[in-house]
C-alpha positions in Angstrom: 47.9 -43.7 -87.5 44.6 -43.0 -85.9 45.9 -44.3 -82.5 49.0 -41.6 -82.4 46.6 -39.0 -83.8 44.6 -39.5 -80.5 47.4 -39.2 -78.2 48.9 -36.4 -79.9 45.4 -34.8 -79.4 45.4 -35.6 -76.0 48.8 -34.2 -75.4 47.8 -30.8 -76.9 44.6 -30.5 -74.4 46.4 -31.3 -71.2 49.2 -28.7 -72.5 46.7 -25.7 -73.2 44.2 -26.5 -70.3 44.6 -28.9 -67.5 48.2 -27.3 -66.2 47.2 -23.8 -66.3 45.8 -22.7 -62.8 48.1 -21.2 -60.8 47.7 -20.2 -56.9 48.8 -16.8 -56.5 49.3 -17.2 -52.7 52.4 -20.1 -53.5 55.9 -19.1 -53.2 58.8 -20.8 -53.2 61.9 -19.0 -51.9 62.6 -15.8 -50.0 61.8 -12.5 -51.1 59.0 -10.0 -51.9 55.5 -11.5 -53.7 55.2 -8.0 -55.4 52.2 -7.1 -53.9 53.3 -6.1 -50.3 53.7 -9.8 -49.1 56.8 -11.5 -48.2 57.2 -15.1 -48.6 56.8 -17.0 -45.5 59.5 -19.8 -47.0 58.4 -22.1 -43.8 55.3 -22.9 -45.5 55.3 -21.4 -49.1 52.7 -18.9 -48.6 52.4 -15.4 -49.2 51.8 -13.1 -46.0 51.4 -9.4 -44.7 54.9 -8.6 -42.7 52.7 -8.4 -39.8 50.8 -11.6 -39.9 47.5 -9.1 -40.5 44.0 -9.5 -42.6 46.2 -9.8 -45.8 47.6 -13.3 -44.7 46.2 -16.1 -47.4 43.0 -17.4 -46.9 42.5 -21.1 -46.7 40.9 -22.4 -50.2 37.9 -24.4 -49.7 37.6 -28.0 -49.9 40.4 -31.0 -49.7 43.3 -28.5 -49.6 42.2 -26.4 -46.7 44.0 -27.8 -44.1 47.2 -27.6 -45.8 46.6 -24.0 -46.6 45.5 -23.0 -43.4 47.3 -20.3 -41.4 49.8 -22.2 -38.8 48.9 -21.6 -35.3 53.2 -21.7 -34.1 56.0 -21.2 -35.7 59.1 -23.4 -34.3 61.1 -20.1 -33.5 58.1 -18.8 -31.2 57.1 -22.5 -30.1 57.8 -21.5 -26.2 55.1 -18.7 -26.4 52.6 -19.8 -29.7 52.1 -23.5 -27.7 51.1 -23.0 -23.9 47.0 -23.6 -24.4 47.4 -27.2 -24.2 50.1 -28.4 -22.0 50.9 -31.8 -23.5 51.2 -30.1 -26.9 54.1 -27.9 -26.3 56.3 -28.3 -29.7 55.2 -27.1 -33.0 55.0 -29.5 -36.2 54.3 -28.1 -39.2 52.8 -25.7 -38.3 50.3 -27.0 -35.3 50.7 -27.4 -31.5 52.0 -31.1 -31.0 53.7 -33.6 -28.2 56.9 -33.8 -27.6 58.8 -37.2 -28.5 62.2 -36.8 -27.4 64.6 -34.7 -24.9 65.9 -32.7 -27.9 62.7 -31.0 -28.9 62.3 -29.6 -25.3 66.0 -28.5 -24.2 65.8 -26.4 -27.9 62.4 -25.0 -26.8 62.9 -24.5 -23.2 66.2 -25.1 -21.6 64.4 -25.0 -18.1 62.4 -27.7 -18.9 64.6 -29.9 -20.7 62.8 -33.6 -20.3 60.3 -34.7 -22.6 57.5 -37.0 -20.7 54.2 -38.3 -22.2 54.6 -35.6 -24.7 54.8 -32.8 -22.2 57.8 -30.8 -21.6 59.1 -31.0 -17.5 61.9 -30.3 -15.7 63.0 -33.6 -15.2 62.4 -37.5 -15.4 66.1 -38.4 -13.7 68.8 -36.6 -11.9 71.0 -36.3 -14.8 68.3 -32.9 -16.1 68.9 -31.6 -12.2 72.5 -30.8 -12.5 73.2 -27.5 -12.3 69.6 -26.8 -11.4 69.1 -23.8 -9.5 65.9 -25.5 -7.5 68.3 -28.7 -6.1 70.6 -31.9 -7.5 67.4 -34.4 -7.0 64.3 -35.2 -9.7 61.2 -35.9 -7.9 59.9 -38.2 -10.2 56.1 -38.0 -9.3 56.4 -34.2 -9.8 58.6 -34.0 -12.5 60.6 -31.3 -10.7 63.8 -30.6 -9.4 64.5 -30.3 -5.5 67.1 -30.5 -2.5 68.7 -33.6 -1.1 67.3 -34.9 2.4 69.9 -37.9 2.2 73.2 -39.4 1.6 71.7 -41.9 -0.3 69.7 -39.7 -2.9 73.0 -38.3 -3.8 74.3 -41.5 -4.6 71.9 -43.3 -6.4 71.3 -40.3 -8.2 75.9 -40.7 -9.4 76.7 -37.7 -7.7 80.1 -38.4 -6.6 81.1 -38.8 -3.2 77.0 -39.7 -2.5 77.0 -36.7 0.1 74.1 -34.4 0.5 74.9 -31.2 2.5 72.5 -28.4 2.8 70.0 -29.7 0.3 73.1 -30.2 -2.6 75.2 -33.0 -3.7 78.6 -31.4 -3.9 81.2 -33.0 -6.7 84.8 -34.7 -5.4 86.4 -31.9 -6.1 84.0 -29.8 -3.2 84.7 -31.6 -0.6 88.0 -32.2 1.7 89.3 -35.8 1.6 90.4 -38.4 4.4 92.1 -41.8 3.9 94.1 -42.7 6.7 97.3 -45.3 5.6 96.8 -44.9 2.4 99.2 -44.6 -0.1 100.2 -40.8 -0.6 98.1 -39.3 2.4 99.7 -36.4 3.6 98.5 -34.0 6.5 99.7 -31.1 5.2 98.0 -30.9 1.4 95.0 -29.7 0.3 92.5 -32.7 1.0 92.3 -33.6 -2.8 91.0 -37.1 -3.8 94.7 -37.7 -5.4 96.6 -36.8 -2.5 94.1 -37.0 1.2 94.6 -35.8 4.5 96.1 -38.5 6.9 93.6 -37.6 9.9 90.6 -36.2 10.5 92.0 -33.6 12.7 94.2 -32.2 9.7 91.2 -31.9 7.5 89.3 -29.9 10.3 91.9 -27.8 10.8 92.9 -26.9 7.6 88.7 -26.3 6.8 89.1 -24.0 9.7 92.1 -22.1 8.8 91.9 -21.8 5.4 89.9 -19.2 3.2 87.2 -20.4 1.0 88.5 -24.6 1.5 85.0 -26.6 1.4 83.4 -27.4 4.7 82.7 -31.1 4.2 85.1 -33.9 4.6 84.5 -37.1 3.8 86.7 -39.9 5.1 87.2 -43.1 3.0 86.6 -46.9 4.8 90.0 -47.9 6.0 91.5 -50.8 8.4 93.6 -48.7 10.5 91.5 -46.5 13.1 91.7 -42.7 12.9 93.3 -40.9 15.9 90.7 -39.0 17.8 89.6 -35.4 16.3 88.5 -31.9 17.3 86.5 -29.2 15.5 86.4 -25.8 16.2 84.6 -24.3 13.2 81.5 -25.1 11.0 82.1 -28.3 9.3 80.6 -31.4 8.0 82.7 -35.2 8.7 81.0 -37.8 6.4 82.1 -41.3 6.1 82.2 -42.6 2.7 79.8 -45.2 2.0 81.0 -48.8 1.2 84.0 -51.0 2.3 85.0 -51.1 5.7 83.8 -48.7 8.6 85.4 -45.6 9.3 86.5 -46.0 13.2 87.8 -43.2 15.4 89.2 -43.9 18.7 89.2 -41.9 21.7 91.5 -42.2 25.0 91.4 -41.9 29.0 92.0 -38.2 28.2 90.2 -37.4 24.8 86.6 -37.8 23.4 86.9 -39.9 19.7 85.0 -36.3 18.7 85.4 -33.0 20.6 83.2 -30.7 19.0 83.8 -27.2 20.2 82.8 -24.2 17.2 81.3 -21.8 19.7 78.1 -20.4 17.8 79.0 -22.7 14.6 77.8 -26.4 13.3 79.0 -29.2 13.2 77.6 -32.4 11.7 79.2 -36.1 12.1 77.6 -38.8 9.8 78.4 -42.7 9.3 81.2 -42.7 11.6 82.2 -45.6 14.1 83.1 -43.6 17.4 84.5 -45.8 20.2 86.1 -44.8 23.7 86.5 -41.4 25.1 86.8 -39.2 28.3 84.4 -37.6 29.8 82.7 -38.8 26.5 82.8 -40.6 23.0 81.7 -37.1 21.5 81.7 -34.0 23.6 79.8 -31.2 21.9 80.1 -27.7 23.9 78.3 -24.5 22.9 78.3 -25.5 19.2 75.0 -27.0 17.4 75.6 -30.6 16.7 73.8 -33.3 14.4 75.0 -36.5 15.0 74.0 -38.9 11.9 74.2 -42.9 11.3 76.6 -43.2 14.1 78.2 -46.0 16.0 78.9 -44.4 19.3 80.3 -47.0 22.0 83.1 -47.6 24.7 83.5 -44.3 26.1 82.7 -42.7 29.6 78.9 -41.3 28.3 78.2 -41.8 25.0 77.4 -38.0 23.9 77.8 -35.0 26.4 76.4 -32.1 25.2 76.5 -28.7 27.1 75.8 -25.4 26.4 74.8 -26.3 22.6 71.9 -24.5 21.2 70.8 -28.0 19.6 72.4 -31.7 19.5 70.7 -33.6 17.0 70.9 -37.4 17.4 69.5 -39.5 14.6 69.0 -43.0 13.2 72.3 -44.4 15.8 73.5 -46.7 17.8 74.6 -45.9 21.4 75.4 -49.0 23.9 78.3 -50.2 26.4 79.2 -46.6 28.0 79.6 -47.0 31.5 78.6 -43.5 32.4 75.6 -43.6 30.6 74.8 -42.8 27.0 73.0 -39.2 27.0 73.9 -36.4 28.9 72.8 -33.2 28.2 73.3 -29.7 30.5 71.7 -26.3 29.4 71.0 -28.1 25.7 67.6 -28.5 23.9 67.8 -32.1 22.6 66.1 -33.6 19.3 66.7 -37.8 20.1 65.2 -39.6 17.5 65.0 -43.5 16.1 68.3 -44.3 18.2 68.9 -48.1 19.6 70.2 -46.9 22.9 71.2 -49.8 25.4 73.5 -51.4 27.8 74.4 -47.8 28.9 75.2 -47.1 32.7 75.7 -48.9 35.8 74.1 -49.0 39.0 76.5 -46.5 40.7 76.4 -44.5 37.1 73.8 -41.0 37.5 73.2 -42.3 33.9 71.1 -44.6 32.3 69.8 -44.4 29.1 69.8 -40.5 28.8 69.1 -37.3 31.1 68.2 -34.3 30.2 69.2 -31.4 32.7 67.9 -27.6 32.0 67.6 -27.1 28.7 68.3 -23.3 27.1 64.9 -22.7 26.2 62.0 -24.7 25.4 61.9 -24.4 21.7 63.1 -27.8 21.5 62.9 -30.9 23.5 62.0 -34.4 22.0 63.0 -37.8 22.4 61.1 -39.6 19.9 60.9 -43.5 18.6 63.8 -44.4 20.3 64.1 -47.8 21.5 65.4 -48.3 25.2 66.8 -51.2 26.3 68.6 -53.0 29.4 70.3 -49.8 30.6 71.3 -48.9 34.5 71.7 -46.5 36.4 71.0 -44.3 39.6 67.6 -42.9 38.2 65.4 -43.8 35.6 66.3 -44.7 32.2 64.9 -41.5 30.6 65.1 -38.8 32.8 64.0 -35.1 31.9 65.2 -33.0 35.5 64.9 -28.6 36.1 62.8 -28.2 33.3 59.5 -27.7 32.2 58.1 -31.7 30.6 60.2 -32.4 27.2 58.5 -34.8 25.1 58.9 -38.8 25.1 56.8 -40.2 22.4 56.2 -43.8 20.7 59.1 -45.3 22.4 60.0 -48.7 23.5 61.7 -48.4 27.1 62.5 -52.1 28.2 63.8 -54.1 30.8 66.2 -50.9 31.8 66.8 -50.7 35.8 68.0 -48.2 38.4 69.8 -48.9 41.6 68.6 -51.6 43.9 67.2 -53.4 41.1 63.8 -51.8 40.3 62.6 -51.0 37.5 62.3 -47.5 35.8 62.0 -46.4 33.0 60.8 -42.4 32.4 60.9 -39.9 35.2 59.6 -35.9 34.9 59.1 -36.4 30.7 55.8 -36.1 29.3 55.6 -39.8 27.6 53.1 -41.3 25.5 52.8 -44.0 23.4 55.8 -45.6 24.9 55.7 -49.3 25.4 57.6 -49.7 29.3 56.9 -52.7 31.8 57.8 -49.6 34.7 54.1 -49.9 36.5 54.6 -46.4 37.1 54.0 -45.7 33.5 52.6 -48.5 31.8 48.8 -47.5 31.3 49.1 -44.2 32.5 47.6 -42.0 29.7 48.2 -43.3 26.1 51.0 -45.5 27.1 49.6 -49.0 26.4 49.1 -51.2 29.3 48.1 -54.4 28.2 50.1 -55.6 24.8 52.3 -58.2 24.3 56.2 -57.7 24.9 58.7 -56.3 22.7 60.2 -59.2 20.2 64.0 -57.9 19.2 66.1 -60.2 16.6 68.1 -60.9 18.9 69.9 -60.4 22.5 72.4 -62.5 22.7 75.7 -61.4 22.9 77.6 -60.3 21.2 75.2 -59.2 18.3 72.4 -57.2 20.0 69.9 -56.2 17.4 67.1 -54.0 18.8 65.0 -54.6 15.4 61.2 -56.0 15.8 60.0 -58.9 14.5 56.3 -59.7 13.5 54.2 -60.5 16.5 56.1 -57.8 18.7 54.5 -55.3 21.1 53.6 -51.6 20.0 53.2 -52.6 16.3 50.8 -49.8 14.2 49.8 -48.1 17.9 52.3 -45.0 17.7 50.6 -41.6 18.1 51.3 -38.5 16.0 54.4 -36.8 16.1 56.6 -39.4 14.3 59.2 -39.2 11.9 58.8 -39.6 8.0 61.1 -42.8 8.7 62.8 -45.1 10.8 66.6 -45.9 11.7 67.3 -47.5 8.8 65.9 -45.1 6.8 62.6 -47.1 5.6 59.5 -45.3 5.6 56.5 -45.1 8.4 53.4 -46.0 7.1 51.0 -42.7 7.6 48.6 -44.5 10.2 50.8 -47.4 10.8 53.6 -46.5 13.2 55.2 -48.4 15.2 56.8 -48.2 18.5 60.3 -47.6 18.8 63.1 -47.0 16.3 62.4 -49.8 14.0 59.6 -49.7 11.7 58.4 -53.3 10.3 57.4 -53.2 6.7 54.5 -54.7 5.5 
C-alpha cells in the first residue's frame, strides 16, 4: 500500500507542476496568434507579417538554435542564399549545399546541375539543351557554350553529331542524303525516313525552298554520288561512321562546283575524286573546305574570286595540275597533307597563290609538303604583297629540270625545307635532322611523324589550337608540319 501511495503521489506532482510551462511563441497550424502575429507554419513560431522587431526571440541556452530566426525560407532560397556560393539551398531554415540535380532546377532553372554542393549550369551536355549560351558543357567551367566540332556534337548524343554555327542541330534540322538506299527519292523533303538520292537534289531544294534547313548531311554509302553544284549558302556534311561518302567528278565537271555569289558554302568529311578544271571549283563564294579527301582531278581546289577559301585538316595528293590554285582569293591553308600534286610541265606544284583581294587574309600554316612538281616552286605566293608560310614541312618537292624548290615570294618561317635557298634563311632551321613520315610507300602514303623526326617542338607562334587529326598542340611544344606527335 505504501508503494502505490508513492506513485500515486508522484503522479499528482508531475500533473500539477512539471507539464505546465507553455512557450507562447509555439504554434502549430495556420492562422492568427491573437496578438498581431501570424503563424509561420514552416517553423511553428509566431511572427510580425513583416518579419519586423516582433519576430520571437531565441530563448537562451540548449534550445536556441532551434528557436532561432531562419536566415531562408525555401520559397525565397534563390535570393535569401547567395553570401556563400556552395551553400545555395535552404534546409530548415539555414543556407546549405546542394546534394542532387533536383534541388537546383526547383531553385534556379538556369542553373540546373548540382556540383560539390554548388548550383552551375552544367556538369554534361544533357543540362545544355535548349541552352540559350550553346549545346556543349565545358566541364572545367561548368558552363554552357557553342560547338567548335563535329565530334563535340556527337559525343555529347546530339543526333546527326553536326555542329553548324556554334549548334548541334537535331535530325529533323538538317536535310538528308543516302544515295541507293532503299526509299531515296530526289524529289521529297530530305527527311531521315525518306532521303534525297543526290547531293545536287538536296542543294537545290535548300536553295529553292523557303525556310528548308541549310545543312545536309549525307549518310556512308558504296555507290559514289554523282558530282554536285551549290549556288546558295549551305552546309554538305558527311555522316560519320561506315563507309566514306565519295563524289566523283568528270572530264567536264568538278566533284564540287561551288558557285553562291556573296554566300557560303562549307564541305566537311567528304571523299572528292576527279574533276575538270578542278576536284572543287569555288568562284566568288566564301568556301571552308573540312576533313576532306580531295584527289584525281585536274587541280585539286581552284578558287577564284572568293572573299575566303578555307582549307583545313585535308588531304590533297595525285592532281596533275597541281593541288592549290587560287586567283583574286585571300587563302587560310592550314594542317593539310598536300603531295604528289603537279608535273613538271604543270604551272602547279603544291599550291600558288596569285593576287589576292585584299590582304586581310593570307596564311598557309602547318601544312606538310611533300614530293610535288611543277614549273615553279612548290609554294608559291606571286602579284602580291608576302602572305605568310609558317611551321611547315616542305620536302623533297621539285620544279622543272629537276631542282629543288620549295617557297618562292612567301614570307616563311619555321619551315623545315632541304631548298638551300631557304633552309637557314631567318628562323627556318638549317641544321636538323630529316623529316621521318610513317610511311611512303605506295600506295598508303602517310605524311604523319614519327619520334626522332625533324622540326619536332621548334614551331614558332602563330599555330593552330590543333593538328590534322584534331589532337591538340602542346602550348610551347609545336611541331612542324600538319601532324602533331603527342607526348
Amino acid at each position: 500500500m505504501r508503494a502505490w501511495a508513492v506513485l500515486a503521489a508522484i503522479g499528482v506532482a508531475l500533473g500539477a507542476g512539471a507539464c505546465t510551462r507553455v512557450n507562447p511563441d509555439y504554434c502549430s497550424r495556420p492562422g492568427p496568434c491573437g496578438d498581431g502575429r501570424v503563424c509561420d507554419i514552416d517553423y511553428n513560431v509566431c511572427r510580425l507579417p513583416d518579419g519586423g522587431p516582433g519576430d520571437a526571440a531565441p530563448e537562451a541556452g540548449a534550445d536556441a538554435a532551434i528557436d532561432a530566426p531562419p536566415e531562408c525560407r525555401p520559397a525565397t532560397q534563390a535570393a535569401d542564399c547567395t553570401a556563400d556560393a556552395q551553400k545555395p539551398i535552404c534546409v530548415d531554415g539555414r543556407c546549405a549545399g546542394c546534394t542532387e540535380d533536383a534541388q537546383c532546377l526547383a531553385r534556379d532553372p538556369a542553373h540546373p546541375a548540382c556540383a560539390s554542393g554548388a548550383c552551375v549550369q552544367c556538369t554534361t551536355a544533357l543540362h545544355c539543351a535548349g541552352s540559350a549560351d550553346g549545346p556543349i558543357c565545358d566541364t572545367t567551367a561548368r558552363a554552357c557554350g557553342p560547338c567548335a566540332r563535329d565530334e563535340q556534337c556527337a559525343a555529347a548524343s546530339y543526333a546527326p553529331g553536326v555542329c553548324v554555327g556554334g549548334g548541334c542541330p537535331d535530325a529533323d534540322g538538317v536535310l538528308w542524303v543516302a544515295g541507293g538506299a532503299t526509299g531515296c527519292t530526289d524529289s521529297g523533303t530530305g527527311a531521315q525516313a525518306a532521303p534525297f538520292c543526290s547531293i545536287g537534289a538536296a542543294a537545290s531544294y535548300a536553295k529553292s525552298t523557303a525556310g528548308a534547313p541549310p545543312v545536309v548531311v549525307v549518310a556512308p554509302a558504296a555507290m559514289p554520288y554523282p558530282s554536285f553544284e551549290v549556288k546558295g549558302s549551305l552546309v554538305v556534311v558527311g555522316a560519320a561512321g561506315g563507309d566514306e561518302v565519295v563524289v566523283n567528278g568528270d572530264a567536264s565537271h568538278p566533284a564540287a562546283s561551288l558557285a553562291a555569289s556573296g554566300g557560303t558554302v562549307t564541305l566537311r568529311r567528304l571523299h572528292l575524286h576527279g574533276g575538270t578544271p578542278a576536284v572543287v571549283s569555288c568562284t566568288a563564294t566564301t568556301c571552308t573546305l573540312e576533313q576532306l579527301a580531295i584527289e584525281g582531278g585536274t587541280v585539286g581546289v581552284q578558287a577564284t574570286s572568293a572573299p575566303l577559301v578555307t582549307v583545313r585538316r585535308s588531304q590533297i595528293w595525285g592532281n596533275p595540275g597541281g593541288g592549290i590554285s587560287t586567283l583574286a582569293s585571300d587563302f587560310e591553308v592550314v594542317n593539310n597533307f598536300i603531295y604528289l600534286n603537279g608535273l613538271y610541265t604543270s604551272a602547279i606544284g603544291a599550291a600558288s597563290f596569285f593576287q589576292t583581294s585584299s590582304d586581310a587574309t593570307k596564311r598557309f600554316v602547318n601544312n606538310t609538303v611533300w614530293l610535288n612538281l611543277g614549273q615553279g616552286a612548290a609554294v608559291a605566293c606571286q602579284s602580291m604583297t608576302a602572305a605568310t608560310v609558317l611551321n611547315g614541312i616542305v620536302w623533297q618537292n621539285t620544279h622543272t629540270g629537276g631542282a629543288v624548290s620549295s617557297v618562292a615570294g612567301c614570307d616563311v618561317s619555321h619551315t623545315l625545307t632541304d631548298d638551300p635557298a631557304v633552309a637557314g634563311l631567318g628562323d627556318n632551321p638549317a641544321s636538323t635532322p630529316p623529316p621521318l613520315f610513317v610511311s611512303t610507300t605506295a600506295p598508303a602514303f602517310d605524311l604523319h611523324l614519327q619520334a626522332g623526326s625533324g622540326g619536332l617542338g621548334i614551331g614558332g607562334p602563330g599555330a593552330p589550337a590543333d593538328d590534322i587529326d584534331g589532337e591538340p598542340r602542346p602550348a610551347g611544344r609545336i611541331d612542324l608540319g600538319a601532324d602533331q606527335i603527342t607526348p
